[in-house]
C-alpha positions as CSV (number, residue, x, y, z in Angstrom):
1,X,0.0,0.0,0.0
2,X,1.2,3.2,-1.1
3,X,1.8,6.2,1.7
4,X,0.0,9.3,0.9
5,X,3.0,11.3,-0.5
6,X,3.3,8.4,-2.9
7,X,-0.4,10.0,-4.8
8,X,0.5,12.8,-5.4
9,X,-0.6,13.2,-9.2
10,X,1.3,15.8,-11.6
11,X,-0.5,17.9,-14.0
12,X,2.3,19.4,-15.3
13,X,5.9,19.8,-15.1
14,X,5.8,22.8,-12.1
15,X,5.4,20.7,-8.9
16,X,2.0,21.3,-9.4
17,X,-0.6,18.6,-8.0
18,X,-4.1,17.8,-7.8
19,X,-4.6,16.3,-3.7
20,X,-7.2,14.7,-1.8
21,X,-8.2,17.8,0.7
22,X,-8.1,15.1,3.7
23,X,-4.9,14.0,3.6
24,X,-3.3,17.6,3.8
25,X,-2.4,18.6,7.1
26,X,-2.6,22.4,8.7
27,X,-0.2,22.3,11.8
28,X,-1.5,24.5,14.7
29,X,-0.3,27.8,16.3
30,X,2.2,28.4,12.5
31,X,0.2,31.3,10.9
32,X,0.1,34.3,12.1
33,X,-3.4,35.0,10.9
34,X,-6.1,34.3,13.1
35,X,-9.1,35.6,11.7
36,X,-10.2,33.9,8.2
37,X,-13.1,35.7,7.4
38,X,-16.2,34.5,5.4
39,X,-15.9,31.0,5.1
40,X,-19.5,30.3,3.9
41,X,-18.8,32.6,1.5
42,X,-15.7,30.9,0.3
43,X,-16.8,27.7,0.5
44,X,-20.3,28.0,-1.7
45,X,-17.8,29.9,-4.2
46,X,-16.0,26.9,-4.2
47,X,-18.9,24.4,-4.5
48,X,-19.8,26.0,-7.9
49,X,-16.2,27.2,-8.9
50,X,-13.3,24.8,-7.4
51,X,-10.0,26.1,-5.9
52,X,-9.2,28.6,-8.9
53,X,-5.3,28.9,-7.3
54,X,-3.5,26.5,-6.2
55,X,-2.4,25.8,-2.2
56,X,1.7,25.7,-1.2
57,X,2.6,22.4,0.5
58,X,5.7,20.6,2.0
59,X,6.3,17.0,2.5
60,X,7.2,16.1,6.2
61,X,8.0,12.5,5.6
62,X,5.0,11.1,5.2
63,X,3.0,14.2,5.5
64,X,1.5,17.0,3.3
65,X,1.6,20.1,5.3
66,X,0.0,23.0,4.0
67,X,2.5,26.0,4.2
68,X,0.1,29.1,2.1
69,X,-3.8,28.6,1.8
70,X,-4.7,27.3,5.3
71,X,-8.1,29.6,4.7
72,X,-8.9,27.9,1.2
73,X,-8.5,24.3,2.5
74,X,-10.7,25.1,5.2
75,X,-13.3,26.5,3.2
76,X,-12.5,23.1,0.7
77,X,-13.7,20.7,4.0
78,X,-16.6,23.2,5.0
79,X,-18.2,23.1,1.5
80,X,-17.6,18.8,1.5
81,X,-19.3,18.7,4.5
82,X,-22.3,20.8,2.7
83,X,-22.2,18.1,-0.1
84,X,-19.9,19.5,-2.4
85,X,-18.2,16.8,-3.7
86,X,-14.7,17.7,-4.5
87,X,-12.1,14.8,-4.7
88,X,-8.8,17.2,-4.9
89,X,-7.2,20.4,-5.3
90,X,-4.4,22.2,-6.7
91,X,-1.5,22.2,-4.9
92,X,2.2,23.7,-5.4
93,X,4.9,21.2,-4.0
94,X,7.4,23.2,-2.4
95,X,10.7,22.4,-2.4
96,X,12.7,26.1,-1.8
97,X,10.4,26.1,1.9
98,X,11.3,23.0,3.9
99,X,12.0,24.1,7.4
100,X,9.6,25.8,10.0
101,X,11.4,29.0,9.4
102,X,10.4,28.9,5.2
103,X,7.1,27.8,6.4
104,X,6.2,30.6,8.4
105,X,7.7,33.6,6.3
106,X,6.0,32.1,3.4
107,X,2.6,31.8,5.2
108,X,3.2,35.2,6.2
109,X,4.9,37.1,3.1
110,X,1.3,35.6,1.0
111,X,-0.8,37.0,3.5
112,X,0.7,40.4,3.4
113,X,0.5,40.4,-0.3
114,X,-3.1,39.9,-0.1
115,X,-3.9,42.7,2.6
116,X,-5.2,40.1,5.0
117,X,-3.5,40.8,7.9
118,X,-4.2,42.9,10.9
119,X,-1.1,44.9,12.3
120,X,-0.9,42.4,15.5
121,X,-1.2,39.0,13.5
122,X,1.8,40.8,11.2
123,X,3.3,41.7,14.1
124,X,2.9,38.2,16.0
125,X,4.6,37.1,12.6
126,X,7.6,39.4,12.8
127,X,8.0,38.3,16.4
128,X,8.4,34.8,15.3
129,X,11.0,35.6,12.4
130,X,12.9,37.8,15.7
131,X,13.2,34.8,17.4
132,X,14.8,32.4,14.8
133,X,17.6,34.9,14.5
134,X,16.3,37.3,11.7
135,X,16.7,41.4,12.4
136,X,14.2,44.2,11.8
137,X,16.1,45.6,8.5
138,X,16.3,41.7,7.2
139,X,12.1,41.2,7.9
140,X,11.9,44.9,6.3
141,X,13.8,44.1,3.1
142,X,12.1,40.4,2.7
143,X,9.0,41.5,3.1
144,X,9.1,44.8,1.1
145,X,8.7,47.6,3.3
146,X,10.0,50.3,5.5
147,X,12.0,49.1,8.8
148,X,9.3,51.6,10.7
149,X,6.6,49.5,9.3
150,X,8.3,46.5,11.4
151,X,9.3,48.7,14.4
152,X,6.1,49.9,14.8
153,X,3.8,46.4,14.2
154,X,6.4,45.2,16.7
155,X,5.7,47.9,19.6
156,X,2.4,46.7,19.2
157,X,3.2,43.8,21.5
158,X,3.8,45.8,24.4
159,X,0.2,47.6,24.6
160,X,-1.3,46.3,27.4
161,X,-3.8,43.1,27.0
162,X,-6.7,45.4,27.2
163,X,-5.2,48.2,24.3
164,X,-4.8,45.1,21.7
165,X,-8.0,43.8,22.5
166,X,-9.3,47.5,21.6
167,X,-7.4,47.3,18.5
168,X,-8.5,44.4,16.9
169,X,-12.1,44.9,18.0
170,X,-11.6,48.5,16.0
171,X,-12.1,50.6,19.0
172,X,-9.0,52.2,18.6
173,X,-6.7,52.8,15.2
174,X,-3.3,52.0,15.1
175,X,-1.8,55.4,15.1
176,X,-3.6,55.7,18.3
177,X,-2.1,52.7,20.2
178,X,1.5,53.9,19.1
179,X,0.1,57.0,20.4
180,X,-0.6,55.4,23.9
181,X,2.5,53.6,23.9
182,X,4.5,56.9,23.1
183,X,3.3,58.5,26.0
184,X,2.5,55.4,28.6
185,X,5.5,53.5,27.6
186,X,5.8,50.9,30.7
187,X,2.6,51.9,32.2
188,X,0.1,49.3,31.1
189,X,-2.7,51.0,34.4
190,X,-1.9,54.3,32.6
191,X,-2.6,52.9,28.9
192,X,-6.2,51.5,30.1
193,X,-6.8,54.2,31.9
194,X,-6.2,56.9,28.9
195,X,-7.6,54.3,26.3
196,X,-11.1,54.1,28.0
197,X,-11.2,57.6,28.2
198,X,-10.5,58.4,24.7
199,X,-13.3,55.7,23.4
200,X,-15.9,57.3,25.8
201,X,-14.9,60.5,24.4
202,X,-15.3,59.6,20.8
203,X,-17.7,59.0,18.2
204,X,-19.7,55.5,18.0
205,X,-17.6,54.0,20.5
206,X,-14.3,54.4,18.8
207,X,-11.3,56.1,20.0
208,X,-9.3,59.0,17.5
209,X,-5.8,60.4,17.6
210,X,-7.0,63.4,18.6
211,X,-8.9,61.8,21.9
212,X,-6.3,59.8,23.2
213,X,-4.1,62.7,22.9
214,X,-6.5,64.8,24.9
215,X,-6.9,61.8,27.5
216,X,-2.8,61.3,28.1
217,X,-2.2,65.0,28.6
218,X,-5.3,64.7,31.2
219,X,-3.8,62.2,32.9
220,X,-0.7,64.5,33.8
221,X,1.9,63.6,31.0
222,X,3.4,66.8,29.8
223,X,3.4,67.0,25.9
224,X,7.0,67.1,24.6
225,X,8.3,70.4,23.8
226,X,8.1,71.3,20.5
227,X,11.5,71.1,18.3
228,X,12.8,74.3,17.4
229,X,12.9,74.0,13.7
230,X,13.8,76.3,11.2
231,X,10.0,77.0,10.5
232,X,9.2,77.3,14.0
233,X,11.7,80.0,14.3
234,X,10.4,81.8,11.1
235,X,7.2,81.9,13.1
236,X,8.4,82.8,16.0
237,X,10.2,85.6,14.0
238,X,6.9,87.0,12.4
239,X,5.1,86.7,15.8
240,X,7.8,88.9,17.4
241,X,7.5,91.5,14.6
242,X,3.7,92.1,14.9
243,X,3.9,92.1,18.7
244,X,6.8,94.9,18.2
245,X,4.4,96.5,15.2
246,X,0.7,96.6,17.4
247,X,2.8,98.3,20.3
248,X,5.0,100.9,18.6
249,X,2.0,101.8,16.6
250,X,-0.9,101.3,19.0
251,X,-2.1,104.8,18.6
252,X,-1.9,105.0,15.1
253,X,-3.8,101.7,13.8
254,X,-7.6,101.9,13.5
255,X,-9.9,99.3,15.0
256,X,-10.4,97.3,11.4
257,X,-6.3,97.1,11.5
258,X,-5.2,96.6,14.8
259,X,-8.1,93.7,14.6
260,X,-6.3,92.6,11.6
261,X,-2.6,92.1,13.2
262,X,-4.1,91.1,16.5
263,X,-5.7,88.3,14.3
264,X,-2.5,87.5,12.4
265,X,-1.1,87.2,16.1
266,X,-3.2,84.6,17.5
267,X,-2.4,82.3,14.1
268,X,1.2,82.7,14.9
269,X,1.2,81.5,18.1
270,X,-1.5,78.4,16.8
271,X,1.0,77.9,14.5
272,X,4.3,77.6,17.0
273,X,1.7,75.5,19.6
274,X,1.7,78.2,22.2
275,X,-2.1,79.3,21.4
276,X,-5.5,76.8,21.5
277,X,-8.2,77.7,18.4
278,X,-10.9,79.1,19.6
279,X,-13.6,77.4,20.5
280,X,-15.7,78.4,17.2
281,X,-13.3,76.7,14.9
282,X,-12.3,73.3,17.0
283,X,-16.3,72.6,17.0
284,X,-16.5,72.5,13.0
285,X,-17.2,69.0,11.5
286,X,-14.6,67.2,10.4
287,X,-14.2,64.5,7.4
288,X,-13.2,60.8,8.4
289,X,-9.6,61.1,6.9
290,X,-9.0,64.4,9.7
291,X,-10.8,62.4,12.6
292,X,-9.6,58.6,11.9
């Protein structure tokens, strides 16, 4: 009697296979993704349709391992358990992705291409690279993108239980965890603390930038001092120059212009951070890509 690596059948001359679905194996706790999404969906699709492209597998001895396209094949046994009767699948044999390490970058690198991942299961996945010896700028360059896209899915880890759960559950944006973590660095009480604030202050139940801002400085953490730049200083300049102006020419200006300068004033010191907007202005609606 044959093993089951033994049936594999070739349809052409790519390590490409047609495989029984129950004789593939998905090994627990190796992708990174968690959440797989409509499966019913998926698995009607392929009822009518088949498996249009084709799952990445590795022999184990014996074993067919499924390395890319855990989601498919579980949509594949949902739909034979509605009926469907599908007797095998595409699969590619690989050969180049042998070891654990191959298996999980390769699981993770075809997730990422297909936007399926949310920041903590790609950061759970970087995590994993860390610890077989691969470095920030060596995940950055495999996988395409910036090292800060790494650093910052990887500071993810250390929000507090109660910030990630926030985060997946889309209470809270990314930019506003990094936010949290920027400010409340090793103060997981503090992080809680700010983060329930900012969602109760928000819209619909969901934490912005702009609230979790407002509920860190609340919570007695000083905002860093602003950088002196070269256009801070050119503001700074201007704002110097119509304080000077409205005093040695007090008496001269009429009300329309001294309300003028005194207007120009207060947007200078907006502009260098040293002046709130009035009231009037910070009420105006604002459009999703301002408040998100």
């Amino acid at each position: 009697m044959g093993t089951k690596t033994e049936k594999l059948h070739g349809v052409s001359r790519q390590n490409l296979f047609h495989v029984a679905p129950h004789v593939l194996e998905i090994e627990v706790g190796h992708n990174t993704r968690t959440d797989f999404g409509d499966l019913d969906g998926l698995a009607a699709s392929i009822a009518q349709n088949g498996v249009r492209e084709p799952l990445h597998i590795r022999r184990d001895g014996d074993r067919l391992i499924v390395v890319a396209g855990e989601r498919r094949l579980r949509a594949v046994l949902l739909a034979q358990k509605g009926g469907a009767k599908i007797e095998s699948i595409p699969c590619m044999l690989e050969g180049r992705y042998a070891n654990e390490q191959d298996h999980a970058f390769l699981m993770l690198l075809e997730n990422s291409w297909r936007k399926d991942l949310a920041p903590l299961e790609e950061a759970e996945g970087f995590k994993r690279l860390l610890n077989w010896g691969w470095d920030e700028k060596k995940i950055a360059a495999k996988f395409g993108c910036a090292d800060t896209h790494v650093k910052n899915r990887l500071l993810l880890l250390s929000a507090s239980p109660n910030a990630r759960k926030a985060l997946k559950d889309g209470e809270v944006s990314m930019a506003s965890i990094l936010e949290l973590l920027r400010r409340f660095p090793d103060k997981r009480n503090e992080q809680d603390a700010a983060l329930n604030d900012a969602v109760n202050a928000g819209t619909n139940g969901r934490a912005t930038t702009e609230t979790v801002r407002a509920a860190a400085a609340s919570r007695g953490k000083k905002p860093e001092p602003r950088r002196r730049t070269l256009k801070y200083k050119a503001v700074d300049a201007h704002q110097r120059a119509v304080k000077k102006y409205l005093k040695e020419s007090d008496r001269k200006l009429g009300k329309e212009q001294k309300n003028y300068y005194e207007g120009l004033l207060l947007g200078l010191r907006v502009a260098m951070g040293a002046e709130e907007l009035p009231e009037a202005l910070t009420q105006m609606p604002r459009n999703d890509a301002e408040s998100g």
